[in-house]
N, C-alpha and C positions, 0 to 999 in steps of 0.2 A: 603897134608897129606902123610905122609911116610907109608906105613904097612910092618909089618914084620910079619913074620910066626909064630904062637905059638906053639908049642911041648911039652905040659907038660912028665917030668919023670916019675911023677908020683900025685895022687890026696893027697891033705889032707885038710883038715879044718883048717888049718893053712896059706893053699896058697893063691894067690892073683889070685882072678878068676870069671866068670858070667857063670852062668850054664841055659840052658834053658830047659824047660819042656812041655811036653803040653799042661800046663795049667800056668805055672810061670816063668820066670827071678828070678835066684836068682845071688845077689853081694855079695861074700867072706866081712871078714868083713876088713880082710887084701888089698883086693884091695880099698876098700872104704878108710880105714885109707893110706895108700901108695898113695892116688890122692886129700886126703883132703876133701872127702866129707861124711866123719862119721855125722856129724851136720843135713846134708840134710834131707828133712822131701820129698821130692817129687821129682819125675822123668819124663823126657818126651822122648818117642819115634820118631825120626825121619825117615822117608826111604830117599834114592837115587832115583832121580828122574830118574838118569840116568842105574841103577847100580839096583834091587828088590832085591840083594843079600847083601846088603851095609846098616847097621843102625846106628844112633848115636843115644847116650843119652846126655840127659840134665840133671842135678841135680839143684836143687831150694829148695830154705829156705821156700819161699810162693806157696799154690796151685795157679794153675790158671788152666781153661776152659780144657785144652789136660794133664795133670797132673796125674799121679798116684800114689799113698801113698806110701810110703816104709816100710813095716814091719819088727823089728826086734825079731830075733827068733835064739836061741843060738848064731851061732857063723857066722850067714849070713844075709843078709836083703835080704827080696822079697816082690815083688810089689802087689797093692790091690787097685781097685776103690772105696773100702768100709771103707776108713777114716784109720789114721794111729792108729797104738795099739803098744804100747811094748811088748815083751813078754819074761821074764828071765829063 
């Protein structure tokens, strides 16, 4: 895995980005569409066995058992243990 450093210019709701909160992950809807996984209904969180600073995601069409919904809401999706909802 290569990493490269991100530097946004600047924020917009147009950009391709994951924002974290203390209480949510949210996925831009432009990063989601830029990696192909607008469709995705589910996510899953990985750590670094090696690395506690180090996570992947997983996107998945089907729930399964470590799975969390993905809600969408304007113009981002964020994640939910409590089943997936649209929201326009």
């Amino acid at each position: 895995m290569t990493l490269v450093v991100f530097t946004p210019s600047h924020t917009s709701a147009h950009d391709e980005y994951i924002s974290l909160t203390k209480s949510e992950f949210y996925f831009s809807s432009k990063f989601l569409k830029n990696n192909n996984l607008q469709n995705k209904l589910f996510v899953v969180f990985y750590t670094d066995s090696e690395d506690i600073y180090k996570f992947c995601c997983e996107f998945l069409d089907k729930k399964n058992v470590n799975s969390s919904s993905l809600i969408k809401k304007k113009r981002h999706w964020h994640i939910t243990n409590q089943g997936f909802r649209v929201y326009k």
